[in-house]
MIGU-310540 format. One record per residue (C-alpha): x, y, z. Coordinates in steps of 0.25 Angstrom, whole numbers, padded with zeros to 4 digits, always signed. Layout:
% MIGU-310540
XYZ/...
% end
This chain:
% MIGU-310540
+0398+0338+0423/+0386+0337+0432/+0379+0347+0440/+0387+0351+0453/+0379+0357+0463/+0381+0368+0470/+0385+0363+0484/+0393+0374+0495/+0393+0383+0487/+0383+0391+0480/+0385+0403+0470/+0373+0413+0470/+0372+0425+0458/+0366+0438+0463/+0362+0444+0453/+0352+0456+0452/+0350+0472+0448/+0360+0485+0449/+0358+0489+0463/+0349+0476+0469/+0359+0474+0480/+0368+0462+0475/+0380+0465+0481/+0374+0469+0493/+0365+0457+0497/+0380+0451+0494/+0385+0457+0504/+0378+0457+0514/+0381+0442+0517/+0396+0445+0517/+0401+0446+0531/+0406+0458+0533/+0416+0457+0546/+0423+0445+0536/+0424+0451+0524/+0435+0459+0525/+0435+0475+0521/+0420+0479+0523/+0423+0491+0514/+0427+0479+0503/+0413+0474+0505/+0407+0488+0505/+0413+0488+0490/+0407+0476+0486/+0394+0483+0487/+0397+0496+0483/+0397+0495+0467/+0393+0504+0458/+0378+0505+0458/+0376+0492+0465/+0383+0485+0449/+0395+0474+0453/+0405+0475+0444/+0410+0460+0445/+0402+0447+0447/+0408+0445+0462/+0405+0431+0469/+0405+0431+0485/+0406+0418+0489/+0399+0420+0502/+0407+0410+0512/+0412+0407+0526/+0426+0415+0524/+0433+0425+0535/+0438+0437+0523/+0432+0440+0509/+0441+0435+0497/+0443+0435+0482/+0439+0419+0476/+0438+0420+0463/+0439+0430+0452/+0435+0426+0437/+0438+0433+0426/+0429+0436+0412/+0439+0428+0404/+0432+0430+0389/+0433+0445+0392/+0448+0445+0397/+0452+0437+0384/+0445+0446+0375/+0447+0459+0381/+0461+0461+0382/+0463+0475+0382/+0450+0477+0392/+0455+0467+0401/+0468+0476+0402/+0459+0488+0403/+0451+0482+0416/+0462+0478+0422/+0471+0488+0423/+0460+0495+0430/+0459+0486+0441/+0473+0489+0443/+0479+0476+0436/+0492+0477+0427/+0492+0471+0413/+0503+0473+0406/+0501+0477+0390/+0504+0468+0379/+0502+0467+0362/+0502+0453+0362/+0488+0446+0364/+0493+0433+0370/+0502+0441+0381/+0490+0450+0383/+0482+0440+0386/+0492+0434+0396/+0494+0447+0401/+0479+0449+0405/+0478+0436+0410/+0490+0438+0419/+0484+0451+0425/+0471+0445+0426/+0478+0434+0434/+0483+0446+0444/+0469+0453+0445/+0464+0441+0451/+0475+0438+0459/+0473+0453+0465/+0457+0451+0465/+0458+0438+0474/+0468+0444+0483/+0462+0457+0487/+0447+0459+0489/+0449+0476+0489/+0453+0475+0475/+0442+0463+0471/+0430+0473+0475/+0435+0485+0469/+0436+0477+0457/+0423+0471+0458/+0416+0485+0456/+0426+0489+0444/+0421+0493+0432/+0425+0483+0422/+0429+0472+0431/+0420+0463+0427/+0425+0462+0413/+0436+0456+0417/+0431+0447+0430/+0418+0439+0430/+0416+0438+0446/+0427+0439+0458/+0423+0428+0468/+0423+0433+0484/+0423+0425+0495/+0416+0433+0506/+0411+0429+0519/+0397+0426+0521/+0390+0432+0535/+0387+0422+0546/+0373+0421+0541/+0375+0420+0527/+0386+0408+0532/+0375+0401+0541/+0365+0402+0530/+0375+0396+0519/+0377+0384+0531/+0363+0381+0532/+0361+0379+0518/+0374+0373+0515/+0384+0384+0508/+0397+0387+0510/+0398+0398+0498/+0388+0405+0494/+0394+0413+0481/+0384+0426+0478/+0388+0432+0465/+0385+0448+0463/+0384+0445+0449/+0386+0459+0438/+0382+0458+0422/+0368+0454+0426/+0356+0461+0429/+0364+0476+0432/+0368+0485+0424/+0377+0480+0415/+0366+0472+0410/+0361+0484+0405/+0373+0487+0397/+0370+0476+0386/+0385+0473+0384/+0383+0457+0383/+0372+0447+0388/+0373+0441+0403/+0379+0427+0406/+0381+0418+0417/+0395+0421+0418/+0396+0436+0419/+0384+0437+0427/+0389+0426+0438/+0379+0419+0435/+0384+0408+0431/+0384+0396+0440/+0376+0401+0449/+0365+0391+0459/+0358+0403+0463/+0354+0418+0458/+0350+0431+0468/+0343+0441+0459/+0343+0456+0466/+0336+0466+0464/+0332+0481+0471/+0325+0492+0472/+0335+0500+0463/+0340+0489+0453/+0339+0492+0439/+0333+0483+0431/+0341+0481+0419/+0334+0480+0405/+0335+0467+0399/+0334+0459+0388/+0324+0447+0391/+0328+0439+0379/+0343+0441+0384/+0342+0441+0398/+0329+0435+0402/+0335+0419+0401/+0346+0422+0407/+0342+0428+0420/+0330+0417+0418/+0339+0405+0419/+0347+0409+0430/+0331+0408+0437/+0330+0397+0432/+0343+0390+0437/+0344+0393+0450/+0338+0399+0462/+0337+0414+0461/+0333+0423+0469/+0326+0437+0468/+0329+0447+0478/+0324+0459+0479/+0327+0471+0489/+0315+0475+0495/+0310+0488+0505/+0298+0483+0505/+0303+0471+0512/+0312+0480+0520/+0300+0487+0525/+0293+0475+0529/+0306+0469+0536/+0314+0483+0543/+0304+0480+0554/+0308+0466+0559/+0316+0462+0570/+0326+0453+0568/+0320+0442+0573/+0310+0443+0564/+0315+0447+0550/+0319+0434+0545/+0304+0429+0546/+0300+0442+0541/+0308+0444+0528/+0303+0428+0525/+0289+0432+0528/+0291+0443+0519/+0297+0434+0507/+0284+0424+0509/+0275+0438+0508/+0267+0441+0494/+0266+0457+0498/+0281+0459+0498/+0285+0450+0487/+0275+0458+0479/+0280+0469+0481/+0292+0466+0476/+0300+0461+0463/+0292+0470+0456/+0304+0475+0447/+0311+0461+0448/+0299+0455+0442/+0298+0462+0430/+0312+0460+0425/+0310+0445+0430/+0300+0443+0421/+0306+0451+0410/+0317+0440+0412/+0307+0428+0410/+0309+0425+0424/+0295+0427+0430/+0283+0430+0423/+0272+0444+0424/+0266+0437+0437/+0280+0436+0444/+0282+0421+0442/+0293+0413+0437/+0292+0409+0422/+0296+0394+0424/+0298+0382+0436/+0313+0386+0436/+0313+0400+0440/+0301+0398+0449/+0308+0387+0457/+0322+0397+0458/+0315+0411+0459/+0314+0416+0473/+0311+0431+0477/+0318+0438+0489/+0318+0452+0495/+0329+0459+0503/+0326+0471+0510/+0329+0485+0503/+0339+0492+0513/+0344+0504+0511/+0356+0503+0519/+0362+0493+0510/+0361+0506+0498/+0369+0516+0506/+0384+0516+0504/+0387+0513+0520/+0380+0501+0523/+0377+0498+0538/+0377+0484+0539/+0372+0485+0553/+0359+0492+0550/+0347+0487+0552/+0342+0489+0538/+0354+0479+0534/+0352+0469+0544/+0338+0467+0538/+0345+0467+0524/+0354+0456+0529/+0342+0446+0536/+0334+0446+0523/+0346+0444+0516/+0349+0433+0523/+0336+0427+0521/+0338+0428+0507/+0352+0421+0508/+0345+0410+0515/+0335+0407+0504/+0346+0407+0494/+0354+0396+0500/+0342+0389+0505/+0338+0390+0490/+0352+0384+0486/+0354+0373+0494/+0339+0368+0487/+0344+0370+0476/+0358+0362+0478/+0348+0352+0484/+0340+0352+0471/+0353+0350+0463/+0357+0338+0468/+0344+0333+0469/+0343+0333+0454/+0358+0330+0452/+0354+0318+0458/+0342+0315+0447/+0352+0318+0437/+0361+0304+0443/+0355+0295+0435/+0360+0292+0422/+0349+0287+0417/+0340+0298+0421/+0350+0310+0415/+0348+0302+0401/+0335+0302+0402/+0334+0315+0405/+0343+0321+0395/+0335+0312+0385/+0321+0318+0389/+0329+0332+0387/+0334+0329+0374/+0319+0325+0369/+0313+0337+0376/+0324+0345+0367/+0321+0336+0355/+0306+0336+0355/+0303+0352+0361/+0316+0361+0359/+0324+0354+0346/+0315+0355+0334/+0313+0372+0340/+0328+0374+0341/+0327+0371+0327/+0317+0379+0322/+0321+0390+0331/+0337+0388+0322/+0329+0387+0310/+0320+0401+0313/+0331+0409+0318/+0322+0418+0323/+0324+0422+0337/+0310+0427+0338/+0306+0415+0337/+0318+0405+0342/+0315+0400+0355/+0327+0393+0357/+0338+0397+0347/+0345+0410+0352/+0351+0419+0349/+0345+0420+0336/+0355+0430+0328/+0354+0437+0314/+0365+0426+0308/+0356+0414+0315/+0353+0404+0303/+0351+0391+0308/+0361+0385+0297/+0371+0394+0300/+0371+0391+0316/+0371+0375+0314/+0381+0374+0305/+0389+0383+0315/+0387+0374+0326/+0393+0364+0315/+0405+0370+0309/+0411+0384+0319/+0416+0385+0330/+0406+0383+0341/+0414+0393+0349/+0427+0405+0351/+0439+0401+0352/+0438+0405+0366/+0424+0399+0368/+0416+0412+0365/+0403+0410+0360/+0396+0423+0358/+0408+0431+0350/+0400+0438+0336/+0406+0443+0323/+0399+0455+0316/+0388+0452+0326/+0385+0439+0325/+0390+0426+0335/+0401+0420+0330/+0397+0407+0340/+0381+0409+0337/+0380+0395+0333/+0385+0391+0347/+0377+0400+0353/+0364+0399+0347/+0365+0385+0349/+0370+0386+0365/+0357+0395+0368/+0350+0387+0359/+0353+0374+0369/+0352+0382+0383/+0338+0388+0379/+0331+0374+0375/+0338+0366+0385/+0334+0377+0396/+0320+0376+0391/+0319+0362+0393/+0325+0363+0409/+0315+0373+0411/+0303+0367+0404/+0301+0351+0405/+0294+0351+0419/+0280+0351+0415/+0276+0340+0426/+0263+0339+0423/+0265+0332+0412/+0278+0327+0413/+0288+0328+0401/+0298+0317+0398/+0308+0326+0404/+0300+0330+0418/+0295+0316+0418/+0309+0309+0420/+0310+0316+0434/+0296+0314+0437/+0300+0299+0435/+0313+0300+0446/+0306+0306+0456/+0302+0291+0465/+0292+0288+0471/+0278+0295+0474/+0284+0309+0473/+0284+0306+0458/+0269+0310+0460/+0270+0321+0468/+0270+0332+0458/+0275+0342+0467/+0288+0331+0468/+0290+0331+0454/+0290+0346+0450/+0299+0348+0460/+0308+0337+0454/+0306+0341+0441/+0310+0355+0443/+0322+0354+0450/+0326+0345+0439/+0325+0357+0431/+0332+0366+0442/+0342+0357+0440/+0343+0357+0425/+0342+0372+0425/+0354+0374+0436/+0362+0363+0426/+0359+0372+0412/+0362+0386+0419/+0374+0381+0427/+0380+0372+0418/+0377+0371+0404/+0375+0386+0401/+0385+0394+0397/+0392+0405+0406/+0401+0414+0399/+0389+0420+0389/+0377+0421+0384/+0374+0420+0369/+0366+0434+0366/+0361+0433+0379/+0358+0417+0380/+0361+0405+0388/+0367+0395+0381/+0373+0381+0383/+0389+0383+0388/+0398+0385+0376/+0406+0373+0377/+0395+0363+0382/+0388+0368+0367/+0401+0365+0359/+0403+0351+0366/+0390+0349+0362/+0390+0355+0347/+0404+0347+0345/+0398+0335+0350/+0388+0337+0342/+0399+0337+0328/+0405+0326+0333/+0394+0316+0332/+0390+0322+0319/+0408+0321+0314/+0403+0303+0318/+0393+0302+0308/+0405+0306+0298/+0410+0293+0296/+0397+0287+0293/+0389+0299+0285/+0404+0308+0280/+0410+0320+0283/+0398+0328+0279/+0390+0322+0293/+0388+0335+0299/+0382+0340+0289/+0373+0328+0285/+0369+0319+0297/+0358+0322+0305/+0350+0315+0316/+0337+0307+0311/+0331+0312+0324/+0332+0327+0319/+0325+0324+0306/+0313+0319+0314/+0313+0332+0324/+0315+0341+0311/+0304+0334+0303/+0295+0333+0313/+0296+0348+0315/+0296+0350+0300/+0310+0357+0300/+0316+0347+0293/+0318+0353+0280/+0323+0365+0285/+0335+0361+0294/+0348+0354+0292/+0347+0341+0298/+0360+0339+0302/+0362+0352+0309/+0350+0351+0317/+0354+0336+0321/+0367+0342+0327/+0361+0353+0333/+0352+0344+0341/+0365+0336+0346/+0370+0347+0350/+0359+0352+0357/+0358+0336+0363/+0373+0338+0366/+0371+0350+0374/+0360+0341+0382/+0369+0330+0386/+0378+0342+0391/+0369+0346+0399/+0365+0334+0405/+0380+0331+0408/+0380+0346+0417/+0367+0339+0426/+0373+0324+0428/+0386+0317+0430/+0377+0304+0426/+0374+0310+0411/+0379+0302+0399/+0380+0305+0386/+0368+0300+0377/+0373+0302+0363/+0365+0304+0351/+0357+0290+0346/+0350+0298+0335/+0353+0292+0320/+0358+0301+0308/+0354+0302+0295/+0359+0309+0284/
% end
């Protein structure tokens, strides 16, 4: 399947501290006179020390009433937690009845999960009380709400060409369940997943979590990497600078502001460090690749006090300037998106040709062959995670025999597709894993690394070579292009080919079930050499092009020839499923190389 651009509707992840004002730059684009009961929508602000319990989407449309959309549950918890299930949800008041027998248990649960999202769509009282329940969000991974948007906020979505704009006050990431340590973030449970663009908050009085930056540090990184992100930060500097304006003139003036050194300066400060504590920007403040620096942009809101005090007056002056700047910030987000929609289909359009996507994937497979295979290997051989660049995790059972021949003869995965359940410690799927991270970190490496335009590799080189004309000697022309191919590329391996439900000890990986389509191809090609070289093929034949990597890197005697060939198919497998996520005009190119014995 190819690349589908976003088009009406756009899904936006607000993500950001404990008390940086999430749920109330939410809100304050809901019109209030439509949404119903006001003191429903006082709730939805009111949790417990600015933390939301459940991921909650608000589809931000033209509607007359708010409404329950969607609700999705954690489905892996439900089927391996019976008895808490039960627990959680006979405190949101639903029935289950008791039972001995696991199969009618699990029917049982599954009928009263049926009739808590029946009651959760039908009345919106009920939905926000749970929403802020302890617990809820074992059980539920977001609600979906449909609320309407305020005039402006509607005349702002026309102009750039929305008719939804889902935000998504996201929980699990960067609060205070972080803290906790109880499991590593991932796109799913974070509401991160699928997402085209990312606000990240942050206020006077956040707390800023302690984090891991081996663990969290490439998470968070790719996601400014992917797409546009935005960082907001409430400001009573900026407040100071504004309370002065007229209305005519606050508009112009917050702009100015933005375009001024002084006020920027003297904000960020804190943001920064845990920025660059991430990896995202270096000690001077700038981004640490093309990528982020082309998706990060900086924003302030005012800091207003009103918006603290338990009885908001939505009529005060103090909130109409709140409400202007937050505006402006809307309107940079969507103007932002609709570029980058633009950009999308711009490189969609690149990826048409058939000819050109070979050639392509082909320049990508010797970039991985020539800079990133022969390391892999080292890095399996070492197992050495202070050394191993690509190969994660590295684990006290790694042994590079050991996790090839897994690859060969286990199962890949769970009976239920899990892929990071341990015995006695150790990952019963480590193989799988190590060899998903493995692929996501040296294919991400390559997306974010090949632009070096002054002198052009093959793989820069090939879009140089499409651009017509004069432009193609405009340098300016062809950073450009070359970047938003790699936009592209980076929106296809986060949205498409990465996977959603974990992360392995605290690392993307390739999606579980693209990796076993290409490990099991992989087996299939070696089970057609039996006929010709006998049922001991998987463990005998081995590429000829291998040997030449291996003895030119002098690892040769040191490796098994034949596992090493089927890992590099595999890896070569899990290109040409990439390449199938970027273009409906991909094709197979199979493996030409000869075997030998």
């Amino acid at each position: 399947m190819s690349l589908q651009v976003f088009n009406k509707e756009v899904d936006v992840a607000v993500i950001g501290l404990t008390n940086s004002g999430k749920s109330t730059f939410i809100t304050s684009m809901i019109d209030r006179s439509k949404f119903g009961d006001t003191e429903l929508l006082k709730k939805l602000c009111d949790n417990d020390g600015g933390l939301t319990k459940v991921t909650t989407f608000y589809a931000l449309n033209e509607c007359d009433s708010a409404s329950v959309e969607k609700v999705d549950f954690h489905d892996d918890f439900v089927e391996e937690n019976a008895k808490k299930t039960n627990e959680i949800l006979r405190k949101l008041k639903i029935d289950v009845q008791d039972t001995a027998n696991k199969e009618d248990e699990a029917i049982q649960i599954r009928t009263a999960l049926d009739e808590f999202r029946k009651k959760l769509e039908s009345d919106l009282a009920y939905t926000i009380q749970t929403i802020n329940k302890k617990d809820a969000d074992k059980i539920i991974r977001y609600i979906k709400i449909k609320v309407p948007a305020t005039q402006w906020a509607l005349e702002l979505m026309s102009k750039y060409g929305f008719d939804t704009v889902v935000l998504r006050d996201t929980r699990g990431f960067l609060d205070d369940s972080m803290s906790s340590g109880k499991k590593s973030p991932n796109l799913a449970d974070t509401g991160l997943d699928g997402i085209q663009a990312c606000v990240f908050m942050n206020g006077r009085d956040s707390v800023f979590p302690n984090l891991a930056r081996d663990m969290y540090g490439d998470f968070v990184k790719s996601i400014f990497e992917s797409v546009p992100t935005f960082i907001i930060e409430q400001s009573g500097y900026l407040t100071r600078e504004l309370e002065e304006c007229g209305d005519d003139s606050l508009v112009k003036a917050y702009n100015d502001s933005m375009e001024n050194p002084k006020i920027v300066k003297r904000n960020f400060t804190e943001i920064r460090k845990l920025l660059e504590h991430l990896g995202i920007v270096d000690k001077d403040g700038e981004a640490t690749n093309q990528l982020i620096q082309a998706n990060k942009r900086q924003l302030l809101l005012p800091e207003i006090v009103e918006l603290k005090n338990k009885e908001k007056n939505y009529d005060s002056e103090e909130y109409k300037l709140y409400a202007v700047c937050q505006m402006e910030v809307l309107k940079r987000l969507l103007e932002s998106l609709a570029d980058f929609r633009e950009l999308l289909k711009r490189i969609v359009g690149f990826f048409d040709d058939a000819d050109r996507v070979a050639d392509f994937q082909s320049k990508v497979l010797e970039t991985f062959e020539n800079l990133h295979f022969s390391d892999i290997v080292t890095d399996y051989l070492n197992g050495d995670r202070t050394n191993s660049v690509y190969v994660r995790p590295i684990t006290n059972d790694f042994h590079m025999t050991s996790r090839l021949d897994d690859l060969i003869k286990k199962s890949l995965l769970g009976p239920r597709g899990g892929i990071t359940a341990k015995t006695n410690g150790y990952y019963d799927y480590g193989h799988t894993g190590t060899f998903a991270v493995t692929a996501w970190k040296a294919f991400n490496e390559i997306i974010v690394d090949f632009d070096l335009v002054d002198k052009y590799t093959d793989l820069a080189e090939l879009i140089v070579n499409s651009i017509e004309g004069k432009e193609r000697k405009n340098k300016n022309v062809v950073n450009t292009y070359i970047l938003e191919v790699k936009q592209c590329l980076k929106y296809v391996l986060q949205n498409s080919c990465t996977d959603t439900r974990a992360t392995f000890s605290g690392y993307y990986f390739i999606s579980r079930y693209k990796v076993v389509d290409s490990i099991t191809k992989m087996k299939e090609q070696w089970k057609s050499y039996e006929p010709k070289y006998g049922v001991n093929a998987i463990d005998d034949v081995f590429l000829k092009k291998i040997e030449e990597i291996m003895t030119e890197e002098h690892l040769v005697n040191d490796v098994n020839l034949a596992r090493v060939s089927q890992l590099y198919v595999a890896f070569r497998n899990v290109i040409e499923v990439f390449f199938s996520c970027v273009s409906n005009s991909h094709n197979y190119l199979g493996i030409s190389n000869e075997v030998s014995v």
